[in-house]
C-alpha positions in Angstrom: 59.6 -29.2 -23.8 57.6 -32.6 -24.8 55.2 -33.2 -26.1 54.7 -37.4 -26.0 52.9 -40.6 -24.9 53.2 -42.9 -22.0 56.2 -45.4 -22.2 56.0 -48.5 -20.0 52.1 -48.1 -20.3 49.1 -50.1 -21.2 45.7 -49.8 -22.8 43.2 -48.0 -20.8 39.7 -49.1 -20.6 37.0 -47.2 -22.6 35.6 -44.4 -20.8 38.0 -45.3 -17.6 39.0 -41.4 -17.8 36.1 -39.6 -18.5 37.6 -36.2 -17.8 40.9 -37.0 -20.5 40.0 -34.9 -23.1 42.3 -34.3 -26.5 42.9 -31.0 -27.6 43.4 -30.7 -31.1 44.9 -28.4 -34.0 43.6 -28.9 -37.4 42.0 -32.1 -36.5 45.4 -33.8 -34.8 45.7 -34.3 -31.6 49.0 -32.2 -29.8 47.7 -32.8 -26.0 45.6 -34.0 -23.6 43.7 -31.7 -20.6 41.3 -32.7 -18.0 37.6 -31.6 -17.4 37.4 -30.0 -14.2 33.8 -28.5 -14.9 31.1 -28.4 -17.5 32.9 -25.9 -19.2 36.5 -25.6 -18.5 39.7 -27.7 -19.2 42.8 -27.5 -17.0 45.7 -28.3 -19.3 49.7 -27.0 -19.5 50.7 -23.5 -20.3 53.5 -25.0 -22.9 50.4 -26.7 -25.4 49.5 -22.9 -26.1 52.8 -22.0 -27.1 52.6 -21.5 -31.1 56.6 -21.9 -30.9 57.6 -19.0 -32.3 58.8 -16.5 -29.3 56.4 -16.6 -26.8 53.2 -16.2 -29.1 50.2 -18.7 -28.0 47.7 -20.4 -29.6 44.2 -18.2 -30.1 41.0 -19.9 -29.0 40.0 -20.1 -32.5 42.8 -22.5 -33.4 42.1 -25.5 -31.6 39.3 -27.8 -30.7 38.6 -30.4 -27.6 37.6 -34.1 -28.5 35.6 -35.4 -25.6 35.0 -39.4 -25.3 37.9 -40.2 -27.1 39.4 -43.7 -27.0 41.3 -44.6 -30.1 43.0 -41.6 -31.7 42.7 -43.8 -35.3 38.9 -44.4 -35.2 36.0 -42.0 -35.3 33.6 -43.7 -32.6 29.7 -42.5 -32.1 30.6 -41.3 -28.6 32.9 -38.8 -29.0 32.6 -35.7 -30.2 34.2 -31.9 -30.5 33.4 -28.5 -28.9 35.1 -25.4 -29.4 37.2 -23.2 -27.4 35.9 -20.0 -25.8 38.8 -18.3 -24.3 42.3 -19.9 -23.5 43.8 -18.3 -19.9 47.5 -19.3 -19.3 48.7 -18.5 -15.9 50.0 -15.1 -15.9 53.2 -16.0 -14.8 54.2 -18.8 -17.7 56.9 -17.8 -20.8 56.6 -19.8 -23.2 59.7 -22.3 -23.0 60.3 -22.0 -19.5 59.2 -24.9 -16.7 57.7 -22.6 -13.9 53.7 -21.9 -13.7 53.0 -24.4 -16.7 49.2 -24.5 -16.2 46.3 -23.1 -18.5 42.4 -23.4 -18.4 40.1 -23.2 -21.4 36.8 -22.4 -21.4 34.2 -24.0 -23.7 31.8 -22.5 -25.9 28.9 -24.2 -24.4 28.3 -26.1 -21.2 28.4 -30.5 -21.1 25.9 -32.8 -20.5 27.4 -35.4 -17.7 27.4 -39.1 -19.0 29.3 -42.3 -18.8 32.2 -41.3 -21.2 32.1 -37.2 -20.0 32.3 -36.6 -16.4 34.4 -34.0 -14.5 37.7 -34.9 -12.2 38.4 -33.9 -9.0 40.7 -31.1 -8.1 42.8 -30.9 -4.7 42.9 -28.8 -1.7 45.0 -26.1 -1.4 48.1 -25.8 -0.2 48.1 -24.6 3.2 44.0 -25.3 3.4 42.2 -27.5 6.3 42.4 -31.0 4.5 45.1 -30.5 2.4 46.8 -33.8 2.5 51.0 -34.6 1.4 51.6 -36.5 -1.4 55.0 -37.7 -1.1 55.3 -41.8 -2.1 51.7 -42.0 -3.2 51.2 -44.2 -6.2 49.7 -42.2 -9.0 48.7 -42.8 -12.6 49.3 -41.0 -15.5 47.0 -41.2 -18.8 47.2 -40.1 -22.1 48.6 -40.3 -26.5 52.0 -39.7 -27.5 55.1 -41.8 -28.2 56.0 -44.9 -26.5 59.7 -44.6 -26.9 61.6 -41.4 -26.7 63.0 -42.6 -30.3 60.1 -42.4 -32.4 61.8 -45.2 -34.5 60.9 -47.3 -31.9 57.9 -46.7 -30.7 54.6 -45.2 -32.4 52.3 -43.0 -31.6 49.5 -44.1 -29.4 46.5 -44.4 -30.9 44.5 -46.2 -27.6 44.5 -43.9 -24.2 47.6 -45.3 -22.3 48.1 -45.5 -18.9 51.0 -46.0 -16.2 51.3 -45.8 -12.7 54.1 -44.1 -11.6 55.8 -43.1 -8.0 55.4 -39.6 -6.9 59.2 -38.4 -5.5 59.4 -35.7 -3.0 61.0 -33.2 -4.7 64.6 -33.1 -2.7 65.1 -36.7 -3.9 64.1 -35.9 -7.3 66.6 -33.1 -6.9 69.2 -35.5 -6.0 68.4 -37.8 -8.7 68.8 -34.9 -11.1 72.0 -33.7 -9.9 73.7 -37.5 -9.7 72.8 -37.3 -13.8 74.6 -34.1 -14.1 71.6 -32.1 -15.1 71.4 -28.3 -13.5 67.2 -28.4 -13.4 65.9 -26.5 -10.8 62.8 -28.5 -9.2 60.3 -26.2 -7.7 57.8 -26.2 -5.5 55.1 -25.7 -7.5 56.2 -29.0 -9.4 55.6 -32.7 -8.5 58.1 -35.2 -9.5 56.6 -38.8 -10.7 58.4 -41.6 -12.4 60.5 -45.0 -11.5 64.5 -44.7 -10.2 65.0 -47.2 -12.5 63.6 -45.3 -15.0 61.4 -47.4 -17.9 57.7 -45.9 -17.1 57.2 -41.7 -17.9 55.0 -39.5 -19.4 56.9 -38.4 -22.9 56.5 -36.6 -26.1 52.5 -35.8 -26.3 51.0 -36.4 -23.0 51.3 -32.9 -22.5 48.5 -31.6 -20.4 47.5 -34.6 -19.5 46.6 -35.1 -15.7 48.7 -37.0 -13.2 46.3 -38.7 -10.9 45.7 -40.2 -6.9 42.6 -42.9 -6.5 40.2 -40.7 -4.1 38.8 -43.9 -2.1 35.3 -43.3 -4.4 34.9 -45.8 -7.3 34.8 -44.1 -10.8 36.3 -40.6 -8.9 40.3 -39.4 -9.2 41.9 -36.3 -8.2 44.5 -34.5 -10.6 47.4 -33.5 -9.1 49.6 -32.9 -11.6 49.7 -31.8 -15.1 52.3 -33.1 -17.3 54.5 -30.2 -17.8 57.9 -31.6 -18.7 61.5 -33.8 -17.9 64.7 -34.7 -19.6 64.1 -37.8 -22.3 61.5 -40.3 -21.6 61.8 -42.7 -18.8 65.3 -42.4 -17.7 66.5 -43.9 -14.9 66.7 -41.0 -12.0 65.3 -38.8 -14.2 61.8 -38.8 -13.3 58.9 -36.8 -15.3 57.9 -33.4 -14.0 54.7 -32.0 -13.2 53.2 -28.6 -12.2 51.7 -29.1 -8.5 47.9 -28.8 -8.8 47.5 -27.5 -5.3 49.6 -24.6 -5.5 47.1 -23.3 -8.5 44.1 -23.9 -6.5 43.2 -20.1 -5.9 44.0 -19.3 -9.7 41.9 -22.0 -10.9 39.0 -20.2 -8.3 39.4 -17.0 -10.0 39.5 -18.0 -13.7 36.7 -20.6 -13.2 34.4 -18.6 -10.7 34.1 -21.8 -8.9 
């Protein structure tokens, strides 16, 4: 599993993502998670995972940084809140690929501003308006590593960003399979990268969201969480993602939404 930053990215803007949030363990950050309400955080099953067996993180252990540009400097904008509860999906082991999606609930409700505002989630699968998004164009934000050696390339300290191509999944298949790797690509994951490789999600952007422009200025949709993917930026091995639209009804129940 990685845990990473964006290679091939750039600087985002301050405040461009208000819903990135970084989710942190003894004051580092480990991974990012998007706002999708005033009190929950839709991040990857795999950031809970303690990494011994299949143990997970307790609420108590970790902390959310909200308005959070430059990982290096403490700004007056952002600021922390605790963790509530943490709910996996019931169907994610730790280590494995499949159902990599988790929700955590904050202590207390957000106030709404500039630099905290709430992304938009997709319709279902299978629901009236639920749209395909096969060779859409979608960006990817978040810290990590900008090489898959980290002798060459730091950690991020600004947000990153990087636009990637989202593969339909028998391609991405392919593309796997001509590289000799036996990875299974499901359904309930989206595959996003570059065939030539040299633009991924890697090594810390872990729960960060994987986003489509909504046609509204300042609004996004997440529909994919960065789950995992061989390396960093390989050529036809493209970053994978858990498919937000398949979670849809979970995300209802935990959230009450």
């Amino acid at each position: 599993m990685k845990s990473g930053k964006i290679v091939g990215g750039k600087n985002a803007e301050k405040s461009e993502f208000p819903w990135l949030v970084s989710i942190t363990r003894r004051g580092g950050h480990f991974c990012g998670g998007s706002l999708i309400s005033n009190r929950f955080v839709l991040t990857a099953g795999h950031c809970l995972c303690t990494g011994i067996g299949i143990d997970l993180l307790q609420a108590a252990n970790i902390k959310i940084t909200l308005a959070q540009h430059d990982l290096s400097k403490t700004s007056e904008e952002s600021y922390e809140r605790s963790i509530k509860t943490v709910t996996v999906h019931p169907d994610y082991v730790c280590n494995k690929a499949s159902n990599d999606i988790a929700i955590l609930e904050l202590g207390e409700k957000l106030v709404w501003s500039e630099s905290v505002s709430p992304v938009c989630l997709p319709v279902a699968v299978g629901e009236n308006g639920y749209i395909g998004i096969d060779d859409s164009l979608a960006t990817v934000a978040g810290w990590g590593w900008t090489n898959e050696l980290s002798s060459k390339g730091g950690r991020a300290k600004v947000l990153q960003k990087a636009k990637v191509n989202v593969i339909e999944n028998e391609r991405c298949q392919d593309w796997y399979k001509s590289q000799g790797k036996k990875t299974k690509i499901q359904e309930t994951q989206i595959c996003a990268g570059h065939e030539q490789g040299g633009v991924d999600a890697c090594w810390a952007d872990s729960g960060g969201p994987l986003m489509l422009n909504t046609g509204k200025p300042d609004q996004m949709m997440v529909v994919g969480v960065v789950s995992t993917g061989i390396g960093c930026a390989r050529p036809f091995l493209p970053g994978l993602y858990t498919r937000v639209s398949e979670y849809i009804p979970w995300i209802r129940k935990v959230v009450n939404f």
